[in-house]
N, C-alpha and C positions, 0 to 999 in steps of 0.2 A: 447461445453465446453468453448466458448469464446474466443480459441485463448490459453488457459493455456499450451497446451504445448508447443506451441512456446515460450510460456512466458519462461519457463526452459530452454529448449536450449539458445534461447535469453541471458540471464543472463550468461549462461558460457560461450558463442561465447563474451560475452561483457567483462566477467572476467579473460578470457585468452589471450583475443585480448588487452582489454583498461590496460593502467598502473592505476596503483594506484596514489591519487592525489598525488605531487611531492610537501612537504611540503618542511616549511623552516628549522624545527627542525624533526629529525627522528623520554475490546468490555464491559471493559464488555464483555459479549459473543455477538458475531456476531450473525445478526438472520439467515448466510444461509453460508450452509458449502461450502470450496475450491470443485473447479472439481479435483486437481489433486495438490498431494504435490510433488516435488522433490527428496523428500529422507522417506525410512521407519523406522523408529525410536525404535529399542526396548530399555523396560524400562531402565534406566541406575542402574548402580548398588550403593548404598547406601554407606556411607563411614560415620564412627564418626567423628566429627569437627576437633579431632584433625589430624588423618589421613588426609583429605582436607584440611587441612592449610599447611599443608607438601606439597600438592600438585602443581609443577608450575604454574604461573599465567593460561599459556595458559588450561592445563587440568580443571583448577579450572570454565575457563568459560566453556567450552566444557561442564562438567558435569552439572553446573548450568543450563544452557542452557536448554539440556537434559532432565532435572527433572521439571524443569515451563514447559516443553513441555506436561509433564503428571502430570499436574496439581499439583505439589508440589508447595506450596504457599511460604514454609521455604525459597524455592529456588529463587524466584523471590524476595522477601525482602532482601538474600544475596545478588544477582545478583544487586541489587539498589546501595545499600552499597557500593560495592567493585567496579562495571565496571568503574570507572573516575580513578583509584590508576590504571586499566590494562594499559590505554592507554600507549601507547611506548613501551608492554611489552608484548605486544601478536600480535601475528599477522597473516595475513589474509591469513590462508593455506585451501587450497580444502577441509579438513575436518570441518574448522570452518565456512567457505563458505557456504556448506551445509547445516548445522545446521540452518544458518544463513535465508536461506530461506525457510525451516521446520518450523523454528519461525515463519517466516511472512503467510504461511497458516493457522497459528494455529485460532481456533474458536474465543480467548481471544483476544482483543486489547493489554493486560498488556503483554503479549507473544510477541507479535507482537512488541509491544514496545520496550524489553526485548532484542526484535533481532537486533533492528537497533540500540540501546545503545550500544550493545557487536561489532557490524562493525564497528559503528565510532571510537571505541576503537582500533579496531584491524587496522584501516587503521590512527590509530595518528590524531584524528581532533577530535578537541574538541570541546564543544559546545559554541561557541562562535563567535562573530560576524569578528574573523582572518577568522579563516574557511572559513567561508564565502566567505570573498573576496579572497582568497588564491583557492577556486572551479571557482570562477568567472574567475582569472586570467587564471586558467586553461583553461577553456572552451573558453575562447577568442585565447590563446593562442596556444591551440591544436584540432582543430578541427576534427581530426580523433579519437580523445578519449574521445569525452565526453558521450557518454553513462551514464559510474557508475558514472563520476563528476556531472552529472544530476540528476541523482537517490538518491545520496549523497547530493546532496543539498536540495532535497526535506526531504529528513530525517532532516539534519537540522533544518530545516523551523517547523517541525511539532515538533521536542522537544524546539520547543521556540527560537530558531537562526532566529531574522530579519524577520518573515515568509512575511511580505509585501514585503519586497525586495527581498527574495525568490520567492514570486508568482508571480514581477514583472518580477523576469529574465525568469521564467521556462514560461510564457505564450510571453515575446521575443523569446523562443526558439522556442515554442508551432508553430510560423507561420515561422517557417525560410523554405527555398527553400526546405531541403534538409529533402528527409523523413526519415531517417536512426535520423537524427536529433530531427522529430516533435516525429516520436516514445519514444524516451527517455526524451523526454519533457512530453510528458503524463505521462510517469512511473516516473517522479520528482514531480505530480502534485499528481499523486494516493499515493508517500507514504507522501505532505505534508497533506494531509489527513482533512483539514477543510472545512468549509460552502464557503468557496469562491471560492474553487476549481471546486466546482460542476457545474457550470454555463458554464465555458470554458472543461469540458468535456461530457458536452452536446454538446458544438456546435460544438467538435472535432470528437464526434460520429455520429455527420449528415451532416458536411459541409466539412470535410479532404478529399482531393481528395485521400488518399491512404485509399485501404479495408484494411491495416497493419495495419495503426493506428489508423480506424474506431475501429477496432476487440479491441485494446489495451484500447483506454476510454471505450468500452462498459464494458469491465474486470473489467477496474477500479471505475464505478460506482456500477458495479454488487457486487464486492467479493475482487478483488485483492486490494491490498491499504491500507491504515489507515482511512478512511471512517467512521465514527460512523454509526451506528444502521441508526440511528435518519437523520444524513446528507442524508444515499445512498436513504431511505423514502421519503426525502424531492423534490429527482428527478422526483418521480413517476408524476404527475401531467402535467410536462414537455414533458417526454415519451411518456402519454397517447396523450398529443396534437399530439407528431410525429407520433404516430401509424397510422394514416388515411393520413400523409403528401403527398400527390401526387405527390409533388418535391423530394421527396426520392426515391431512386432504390429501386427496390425488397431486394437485399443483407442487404443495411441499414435499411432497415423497419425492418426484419427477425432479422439483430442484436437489434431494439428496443425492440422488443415481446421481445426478450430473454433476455434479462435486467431486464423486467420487473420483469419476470417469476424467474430470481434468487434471486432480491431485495427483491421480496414478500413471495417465494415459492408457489405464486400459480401454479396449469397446468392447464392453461387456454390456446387458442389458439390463434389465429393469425386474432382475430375480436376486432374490437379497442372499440365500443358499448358494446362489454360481460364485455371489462376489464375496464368501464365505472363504469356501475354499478354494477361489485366488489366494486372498489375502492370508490364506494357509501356507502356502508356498510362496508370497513374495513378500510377509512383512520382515521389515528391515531390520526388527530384534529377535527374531526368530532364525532369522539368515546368521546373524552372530553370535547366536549361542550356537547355534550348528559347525561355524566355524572354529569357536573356544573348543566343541568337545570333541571334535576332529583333531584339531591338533594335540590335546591332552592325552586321547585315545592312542594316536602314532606314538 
């Protein structure tokens, strides 16, 4: 499963352990489903506009939330609208927590999005480049809590806050001594979620002296994260080199196949030549120069 359910525990050990950053002022569809959500969601219950405008800020995201969870689209266009008016005015209680990473297993990116909008709201950080150095100051300044300050800044990073100076600090974190540290530097880099990120959690999945946060980038190229479709594809290539790497241990090899094997959904095994020539026949720029020279050829 990659390590998902560490991932869970992980995240409340880090939610009830780390403070909140100490401010100054108070997929498209994914191509391959979570191993494992945190929380089980029944439908939420429907309310006319005006009854939900009655509703406290805080309930008001809880049910938005809730309802993009299960595909209500009305809800996620509210949830756009309205989350930037929450911030200062909700906040980040165990039940919106939850939600909060229900959201982030969801199949949709726009969900996923949806979730880390409704945090940064509920934790007062707004998107903008204070934040930013307001999490930096943090994490310089408290070392025992940077965890969610890590986590949080990769959210940043990925709705548009700085992301260069985001990927700068999280891949500084990415090599620090302390593995408690590089952990949550991967989980800042998996939720900034672009093409640059991929590279440095490749090398954290083969070269990180800890199997913790071996297991955590394999997650995050696999499934966990803000990863496009298109980016976690674009590792495969990569992967395929390591499967055969000699300089790898068994455990690392075994987390590569299983990278693979979530990226693509294929069940293939643990022969680096079978997932060769798959990957001969299903990479997705290979499929479209076949179809360019198809067409050119008619």
């Amino acid at each position: 499963m990659l390590g998902a359910f560490s991932l869970v525990a992980g995240f409340e050990t880090a939610r009830t352990t780390f403070p909140a950053p100490k401010l100054d002022s108070d997929l498209e569809a994914q191509g391959s489903s979570p191993s494992v959500s945190p929380v089980s969601m029944p439908a939420p219950e429907n309310k006319s506009d005006a009854e939900f405008k009655r509703l406290p800020p805080q309930q008001q995201a809880e049910r938005l939330l809730e309802r993009a969870m299960h595909g209500d689209e009305s809800s996620l266009d509210k949830l756009r609208e309205n989350v930037d008016d929450w911030r200062g005015r909700i906040k980040n209680t165990d039940r919106l927590f939850d939600l909060v990473l229900a959201a982030l297993h969801a199949r949709d990116l726009r969900v996923r999005t949806a979730g880390i909008d409704v945090d940064l709201a509920a934790n007062n950080l707004s998107k903008s480049p204070e934040s930013v150095a307001r999490l930096l100051r943090q994490l310089q300044g408290d070392p025992e809590g940077r965890g969610m300050a890590l986590w949080r800044l990769g959210s940043l990073g990925n709705r548009g806050v700085e992301p260069e100076k985001v990927l700068d600090s999280l891949l500084n974190y990415a090599h620090d001594r302390n593995e408690h540290t590089r952990y949550w530097a991967v989980e800042g880099l998996a939720m900034l979620g672009n093409d640059a990120a991929v590279a440095p959690l490749l090398e954290l999945l083969t070269h990180d002296p800890s199997a913790r946060v071996r297991e955590r980038a394999a997650s995050s190229l696999g499934q966990s994260g803000m990863l496009t479709r298109e980016e976690r594809l674009a590792a495969v290539p990569h992967l395929l080199n390591f499967a055969d790497d000699d300089s790898l241990n068994t455990t690392t090899r075994e987390l590569v196949y299983g990278t693979l094997r979530v990226i693509t959904g294929a069940a293939l095994g643990n022969d680096a030549n079978a997932w060769r020539e798959w990957w001969a026949n299903h990479d997705p720029a290979r499929e479209r120069t076949r179809r360019r020279t198809g067409v050119l050829h008619a």
